[in-house]
C-alpha positions as CSV (number, residue, x, y, z in Angstrom):
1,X,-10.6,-21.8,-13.3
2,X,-7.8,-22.5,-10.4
3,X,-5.7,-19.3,-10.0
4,X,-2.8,-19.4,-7.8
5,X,-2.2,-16.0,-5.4
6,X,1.1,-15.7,-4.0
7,X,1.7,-12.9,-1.8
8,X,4.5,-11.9,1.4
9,X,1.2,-12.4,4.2
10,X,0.3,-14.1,6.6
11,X,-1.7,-16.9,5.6
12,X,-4.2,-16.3,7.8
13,X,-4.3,-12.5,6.7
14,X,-7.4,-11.8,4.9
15,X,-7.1,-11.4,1.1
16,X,-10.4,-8.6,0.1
17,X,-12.1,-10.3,-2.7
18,X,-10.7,-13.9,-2.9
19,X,-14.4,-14.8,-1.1
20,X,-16.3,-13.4,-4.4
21,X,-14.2,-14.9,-6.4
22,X,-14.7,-17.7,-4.6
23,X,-18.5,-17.3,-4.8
24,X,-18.3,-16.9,-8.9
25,X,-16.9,-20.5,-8.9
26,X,-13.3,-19.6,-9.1
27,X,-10.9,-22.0,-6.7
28,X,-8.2,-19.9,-5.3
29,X,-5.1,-21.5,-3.7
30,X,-2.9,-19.3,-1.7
31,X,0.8,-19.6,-1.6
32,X,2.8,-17.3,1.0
33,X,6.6,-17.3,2.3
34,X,5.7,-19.1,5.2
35,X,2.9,-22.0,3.8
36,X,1.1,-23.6,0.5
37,X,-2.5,-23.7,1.3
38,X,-4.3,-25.7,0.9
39,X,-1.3,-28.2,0.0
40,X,0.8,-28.1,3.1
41,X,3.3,-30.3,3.5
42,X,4.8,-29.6,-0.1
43,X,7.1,-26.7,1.0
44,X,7.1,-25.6,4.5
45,X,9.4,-22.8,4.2
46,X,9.5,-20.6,1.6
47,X,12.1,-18.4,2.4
48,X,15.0,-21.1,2.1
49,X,16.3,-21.0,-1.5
50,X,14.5,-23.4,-4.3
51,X,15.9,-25.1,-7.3
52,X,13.3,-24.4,-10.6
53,X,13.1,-27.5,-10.3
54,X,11.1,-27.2,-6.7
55,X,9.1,-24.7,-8.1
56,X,8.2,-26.4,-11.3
57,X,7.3,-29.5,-9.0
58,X,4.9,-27.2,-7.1
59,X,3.5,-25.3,-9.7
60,X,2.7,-29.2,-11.8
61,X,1.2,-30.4,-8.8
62,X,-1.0,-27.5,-8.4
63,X,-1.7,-27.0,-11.9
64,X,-2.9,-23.5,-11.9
65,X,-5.3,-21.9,-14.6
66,X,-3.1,-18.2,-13.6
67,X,-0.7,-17.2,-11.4
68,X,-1.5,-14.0,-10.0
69,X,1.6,-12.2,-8.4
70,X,1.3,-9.7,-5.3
71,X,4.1,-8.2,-3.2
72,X,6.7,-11.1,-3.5
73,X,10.8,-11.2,-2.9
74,X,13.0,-11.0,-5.8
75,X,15.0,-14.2,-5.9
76,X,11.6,-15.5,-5.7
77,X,10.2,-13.5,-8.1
78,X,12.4,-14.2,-10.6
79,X,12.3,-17.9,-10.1
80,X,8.4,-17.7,-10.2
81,X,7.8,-15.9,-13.4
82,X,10.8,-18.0,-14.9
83,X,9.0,-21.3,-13.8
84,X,5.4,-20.1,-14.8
85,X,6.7,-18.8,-18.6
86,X,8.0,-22.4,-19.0
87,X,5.0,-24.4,-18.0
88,X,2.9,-21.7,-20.0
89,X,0.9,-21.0,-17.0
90,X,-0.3,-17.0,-17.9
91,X,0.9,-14.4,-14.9
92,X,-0.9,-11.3,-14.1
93,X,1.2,-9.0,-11.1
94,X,0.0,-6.7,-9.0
95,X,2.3,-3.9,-8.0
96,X,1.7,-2.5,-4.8
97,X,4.9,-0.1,-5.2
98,X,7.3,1.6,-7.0
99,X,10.4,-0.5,-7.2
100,X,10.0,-1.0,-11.0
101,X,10.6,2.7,-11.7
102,X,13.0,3.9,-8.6
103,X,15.8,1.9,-6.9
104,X,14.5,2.8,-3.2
105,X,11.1,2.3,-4.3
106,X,10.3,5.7,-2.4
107,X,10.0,7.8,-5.7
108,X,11.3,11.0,-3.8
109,X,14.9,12.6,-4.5
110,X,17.1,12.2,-1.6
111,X,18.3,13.8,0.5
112,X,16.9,17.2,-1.0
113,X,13.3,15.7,-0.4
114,X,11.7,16.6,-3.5
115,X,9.2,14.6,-5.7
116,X,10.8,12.6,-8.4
117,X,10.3,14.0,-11.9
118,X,11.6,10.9,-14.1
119,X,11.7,7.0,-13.6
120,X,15.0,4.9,-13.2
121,X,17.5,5.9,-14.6
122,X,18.1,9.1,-14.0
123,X,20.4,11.7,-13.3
124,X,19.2,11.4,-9.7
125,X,19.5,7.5,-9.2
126,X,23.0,7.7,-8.2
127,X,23.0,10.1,-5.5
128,X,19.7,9.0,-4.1
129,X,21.7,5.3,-4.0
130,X,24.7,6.9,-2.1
131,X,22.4,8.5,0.3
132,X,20.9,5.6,1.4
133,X,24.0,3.9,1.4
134,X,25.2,6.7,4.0
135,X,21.7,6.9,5.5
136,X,22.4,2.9,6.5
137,X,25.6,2.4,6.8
138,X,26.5,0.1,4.5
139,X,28.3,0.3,0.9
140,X,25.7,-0.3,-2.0
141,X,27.8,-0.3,-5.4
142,X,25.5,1.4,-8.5
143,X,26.1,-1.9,-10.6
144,X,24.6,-3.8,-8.0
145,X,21.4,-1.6,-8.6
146,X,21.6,-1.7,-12.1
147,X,21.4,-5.3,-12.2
148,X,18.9,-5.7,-9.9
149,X,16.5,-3.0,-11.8
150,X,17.4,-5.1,-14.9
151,X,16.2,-8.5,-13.4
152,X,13.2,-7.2,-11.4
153,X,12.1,-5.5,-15.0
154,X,13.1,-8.2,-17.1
155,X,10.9,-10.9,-15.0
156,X,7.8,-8.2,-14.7
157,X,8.0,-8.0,-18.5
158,X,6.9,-11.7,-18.7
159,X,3.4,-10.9,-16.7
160,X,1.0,-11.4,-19.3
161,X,-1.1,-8.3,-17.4
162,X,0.4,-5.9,-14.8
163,X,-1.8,-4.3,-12.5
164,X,-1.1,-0.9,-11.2
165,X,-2.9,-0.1,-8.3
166,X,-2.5,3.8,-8.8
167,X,-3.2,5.7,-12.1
168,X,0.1,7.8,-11.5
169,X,1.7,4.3,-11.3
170,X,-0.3,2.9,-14.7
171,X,1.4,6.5,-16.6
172,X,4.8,5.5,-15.4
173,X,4.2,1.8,-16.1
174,X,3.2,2.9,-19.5
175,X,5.7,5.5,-20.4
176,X,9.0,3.4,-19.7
177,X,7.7,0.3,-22.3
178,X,5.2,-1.9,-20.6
179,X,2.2,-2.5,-22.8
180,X,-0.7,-4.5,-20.7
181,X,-1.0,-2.6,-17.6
182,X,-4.6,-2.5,-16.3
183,X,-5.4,-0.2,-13.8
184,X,-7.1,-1.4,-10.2
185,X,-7.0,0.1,-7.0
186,X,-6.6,-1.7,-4.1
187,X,-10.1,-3.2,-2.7
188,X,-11.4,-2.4,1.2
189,X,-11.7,-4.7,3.4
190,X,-16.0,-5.7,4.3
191,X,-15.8,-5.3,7.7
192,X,-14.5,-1.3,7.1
193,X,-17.4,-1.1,4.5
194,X,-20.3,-2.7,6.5
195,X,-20.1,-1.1,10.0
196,X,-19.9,2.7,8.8
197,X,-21.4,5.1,11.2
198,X,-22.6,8.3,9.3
199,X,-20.8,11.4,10.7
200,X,-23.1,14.7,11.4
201,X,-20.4,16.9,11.4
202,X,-21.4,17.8,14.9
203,X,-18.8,16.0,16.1
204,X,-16.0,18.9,15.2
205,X,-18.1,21.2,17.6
206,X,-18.6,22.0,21.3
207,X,-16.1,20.7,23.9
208,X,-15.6,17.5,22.8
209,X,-11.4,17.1,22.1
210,X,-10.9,16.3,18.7
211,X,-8.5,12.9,17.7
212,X,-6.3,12.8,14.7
213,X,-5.1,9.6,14.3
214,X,-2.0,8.1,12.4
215,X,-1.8,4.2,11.7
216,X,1.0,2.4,9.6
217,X,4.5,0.8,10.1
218,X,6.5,3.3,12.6
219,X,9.2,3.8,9.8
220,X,10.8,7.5,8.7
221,X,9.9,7.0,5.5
222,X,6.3,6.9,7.0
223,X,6.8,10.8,8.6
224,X,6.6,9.3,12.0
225,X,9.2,12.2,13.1
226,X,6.5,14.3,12.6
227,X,4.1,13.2,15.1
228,X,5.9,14.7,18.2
229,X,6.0,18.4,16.5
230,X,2.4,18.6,15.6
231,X,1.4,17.2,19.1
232,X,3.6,20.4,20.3
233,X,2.1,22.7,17.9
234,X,-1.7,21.2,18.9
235,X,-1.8,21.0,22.6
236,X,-5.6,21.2,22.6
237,X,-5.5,18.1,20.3
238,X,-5.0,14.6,20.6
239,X,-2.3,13.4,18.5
240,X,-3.0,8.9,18.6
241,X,-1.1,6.8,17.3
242,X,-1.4,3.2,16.3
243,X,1.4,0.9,14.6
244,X,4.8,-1.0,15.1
245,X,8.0,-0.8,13.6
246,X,11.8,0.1,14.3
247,X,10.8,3.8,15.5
248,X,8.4,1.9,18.3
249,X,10.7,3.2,21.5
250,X,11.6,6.4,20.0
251,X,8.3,7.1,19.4
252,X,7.0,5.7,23.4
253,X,9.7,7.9,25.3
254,X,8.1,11.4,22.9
255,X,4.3,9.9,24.2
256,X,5.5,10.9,27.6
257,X,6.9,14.0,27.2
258,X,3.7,15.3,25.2
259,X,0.5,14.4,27.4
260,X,-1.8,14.9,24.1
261,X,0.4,12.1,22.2
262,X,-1.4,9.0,22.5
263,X,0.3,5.7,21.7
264,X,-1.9,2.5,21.1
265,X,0.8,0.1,19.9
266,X,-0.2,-2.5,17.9
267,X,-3.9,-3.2,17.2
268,X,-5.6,-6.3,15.4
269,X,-8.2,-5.9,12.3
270,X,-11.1,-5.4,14.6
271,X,-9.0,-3.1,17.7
272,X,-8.1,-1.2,14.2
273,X,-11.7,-0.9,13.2
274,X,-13.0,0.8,16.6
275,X,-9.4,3.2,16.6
276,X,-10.2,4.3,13.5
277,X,-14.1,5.1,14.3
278,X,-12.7,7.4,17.1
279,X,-10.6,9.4,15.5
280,X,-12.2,12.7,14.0
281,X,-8.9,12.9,11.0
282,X,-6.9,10.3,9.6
283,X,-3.3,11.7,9.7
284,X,-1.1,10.3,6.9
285,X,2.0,11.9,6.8
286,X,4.4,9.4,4.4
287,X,7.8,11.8,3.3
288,X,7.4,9.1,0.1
289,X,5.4,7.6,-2.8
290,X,3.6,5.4,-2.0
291,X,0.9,3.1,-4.3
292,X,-2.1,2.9,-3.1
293,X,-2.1,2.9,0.5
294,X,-4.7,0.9,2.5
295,X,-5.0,3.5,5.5
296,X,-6.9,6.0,3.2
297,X,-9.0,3.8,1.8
298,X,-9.8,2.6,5.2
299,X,-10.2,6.5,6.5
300,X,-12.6,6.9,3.5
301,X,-14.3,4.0,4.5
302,X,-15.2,4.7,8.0
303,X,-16.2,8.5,6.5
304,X,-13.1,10.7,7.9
305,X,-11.3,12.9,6.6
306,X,-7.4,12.6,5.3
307,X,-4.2,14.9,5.6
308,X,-1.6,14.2,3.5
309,X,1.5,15.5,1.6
310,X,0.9,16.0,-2.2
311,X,3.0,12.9,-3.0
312,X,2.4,10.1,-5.1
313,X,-0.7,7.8,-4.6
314,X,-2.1,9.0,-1.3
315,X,-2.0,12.2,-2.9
316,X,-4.3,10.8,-5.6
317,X,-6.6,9.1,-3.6
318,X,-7.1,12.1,-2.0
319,X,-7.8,14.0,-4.9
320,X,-10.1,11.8,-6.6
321,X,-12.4,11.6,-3.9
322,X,-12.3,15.1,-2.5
323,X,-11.5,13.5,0.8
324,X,-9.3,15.7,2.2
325,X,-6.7,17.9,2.3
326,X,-3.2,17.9,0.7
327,X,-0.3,20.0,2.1
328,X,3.1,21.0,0.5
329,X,5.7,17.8,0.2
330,X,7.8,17.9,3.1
331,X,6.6,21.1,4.5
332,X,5.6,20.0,8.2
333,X,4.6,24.2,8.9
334,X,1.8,24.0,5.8
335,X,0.6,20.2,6.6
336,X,0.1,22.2,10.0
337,X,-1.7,24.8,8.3
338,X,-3.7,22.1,6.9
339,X,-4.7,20.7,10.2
340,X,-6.2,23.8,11.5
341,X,-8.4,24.4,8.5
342,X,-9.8,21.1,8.5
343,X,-10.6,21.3,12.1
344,X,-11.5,24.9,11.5
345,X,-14.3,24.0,9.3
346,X,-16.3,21.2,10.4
347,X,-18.6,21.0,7.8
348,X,-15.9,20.7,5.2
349,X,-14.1,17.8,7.2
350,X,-17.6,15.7,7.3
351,X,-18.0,16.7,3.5
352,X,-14.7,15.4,2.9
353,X,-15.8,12.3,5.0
354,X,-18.8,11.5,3.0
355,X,-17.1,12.2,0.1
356,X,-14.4,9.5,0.7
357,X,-16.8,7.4,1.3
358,X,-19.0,7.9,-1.6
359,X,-15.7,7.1,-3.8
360,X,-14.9,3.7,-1.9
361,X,-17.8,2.5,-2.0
362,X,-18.3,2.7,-5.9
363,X,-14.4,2.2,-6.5
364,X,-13.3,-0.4,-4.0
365,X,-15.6,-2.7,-2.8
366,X,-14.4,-6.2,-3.2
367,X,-17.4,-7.0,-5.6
368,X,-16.2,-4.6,-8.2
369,X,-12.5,-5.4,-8.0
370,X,-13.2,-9.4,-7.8
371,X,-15.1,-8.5,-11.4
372,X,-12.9,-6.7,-12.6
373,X,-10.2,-9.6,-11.5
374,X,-12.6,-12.1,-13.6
375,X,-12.5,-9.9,-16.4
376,X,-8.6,-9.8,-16.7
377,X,-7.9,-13.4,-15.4
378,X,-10.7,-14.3,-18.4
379,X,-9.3,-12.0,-20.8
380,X,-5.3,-13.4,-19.8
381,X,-6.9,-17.0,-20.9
382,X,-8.3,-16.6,-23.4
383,X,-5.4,-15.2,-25.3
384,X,-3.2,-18.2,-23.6
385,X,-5.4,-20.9,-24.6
């Protein structure tokens, strides 16, 4: 079986699981934006536009058993799944957000900040749209959404399997029409599994400073505000932080006004690895819905604890695995609250650790999702052959 993974990445980003499938005889070919592998040469650039034509050319050439479909544009998207349903070449995607059921993918009600009750559309939609539109400045017309939430849905709906990554996401999936959604959390990387240091819970006591650590794309949407307030209302704490995005300088001038806020920049998989065995909590304060988010799974990993808002699949994780604690959407005085009885309470913080850890390892290792992957890339061709 050849099965053909396209995702946004880097190519040289690892993909958890593509080496077990590999090892159960099944030859994976990755296709990014940026580079075909291992056929370079055919496309360099994948962000200038294609003719179906291109893409059909490709896809002969390669001759793939599947396609399987992971965060990917939408003019390529539709192109994809248009070329693939042509050639009879069965699609499974993986959806690694919400943008089938909301317009800003965010699954929050703007600009109250609520949770979102109802998929797209909604009585909501609109005024979430013209928010955003103010938000960024520009003009975004409601047609323009409604056509783009029609195309997006109309070239998922030729997937032969989605996946959901989230079981709030599978319900939703479900409940506006989509029939074969599987559901398959997002595997953890090995080198997070294999070098876990068992906490004692010791490590809450004494003198010793305790770290709470964010990590993530410095974005609003991620609750980066946040960070400079809870470093205020924690002096004896220290408040790290480790990422990159548009919020970067913001985010360096507030590190030097708080002496306890500790900004590490960007770190690479292994620099990530060590951050995250310092830190005591793993911090994840997102104001939005998101899937299945790979920085709990990675706290759970390393054994430590989470703090999050009860929203969407963080939320979830969080629940399932009794690794942590969940504070009030939005509510930056009770996700406060919830840092001092986590760090209150030591031996509840390093039950929730082993807890989290407990779940990833028997929900998330790349052996069980790469057989559960067999399983539905088997199943898919069967019924296509």
């Amino acid at each position: 079986m050849r099965v053909l993974i396209y995702d946004t990445s880097n190519p040289d980003s690892p993909v958890t699981s593509v080496d077990y499938l590999s090892r159960k005889g099944i030859e994976v070919i990755r296709l990014t934006e940026k580079q075909l592998i291992p056929y370079e040469g055919i496309i360099p650039d994948l962000t200038t536009p294609l003719s179906q034509h291109s893409i059909e050319k490709i896809l002969w050439r390669i001759k793939p058993s599947i396609i399987h479909l992971h965060a990917i544009r939408t003019p390529l998207l539709l192109a994809l799944t248009s070329a693939a349903k042509r050639l009879r070449i069965p699609i499974v995607a993986t959806l690694h957000s919400y943008k089938l059921l909301c317009p800003i993918t965010h699954y929050v009600k703007r600009p109250e900040y609520v949770p979102c009750e109802k998929p797209y559309p909604n009585r909501h939609c609109a005024k979430c749209i013209k928010n955003i539109a103010v938000s960024q400045g520009r003009w975004l017309s409601l047609l323009g959404y409604k056509a783009y939430m029609s195309l997006i849905r109309q070239a998922y709906g030729r997937a032969n399997v989605l996946i959901a990554i989230s079981r709030t996401l599978h319900g939703l999936l479900k409940a506006i029409g989509y029939e074969n959604v599987a559901y398959l959390p997002n595997p953890v990387s090995e080198i997070f599994l294999d070098s876990f240091e068992s906490p004692l819970g010791n490590e809450y006591l004494g003198n010793k400073r305790i770290k709470i650590g964010f990590m993530g794309q410095l974005k609003d949407y991620k609750g980066v505000h946040l960070l400079p307030t809870i470093a205020e209302r924690f002096p004896n704490l220290e408040i790290h932080v480790a990422g990159w995005g548009p919020l970067h300088d913001w985010l360096m001038e507030k590190s030097t006004q708080h002496n306890n806020l500790i900004f590490h920049g960007y770190l690479s998989r292994a620099n990530l690895l060590s951050y995250v065995k310092s830190l005591n909590v793993v911090l994840v304060p997102s104001i939005c819905s998101e899937a299945c988010p790979g920085v709990v799974l990675e706290a759970f990993a390393q054994g430590k604890p989470v703090i999050c808002f009860n929203l969407g699949g963080q939320a979830e994780l969080v629940r399932s695995a009794k690794g942590g604690l969940l504070a009030e959407p939005f509510s930056i005085n009770d996700l406060c609250n919830k840092i001092e009885n986590l760090i209150s309470d030591p031996i509840k913080a390093a039950e929730f650790g082993f807890n989290g850890r407990r779940w990833v390892e028997q929900n998330c290792s790349p052996q069980k999702i790469g057989k559960t992957l067999i399983d539905i890339y088997e199943r898919v061709s069967s019924i296509s052959s």
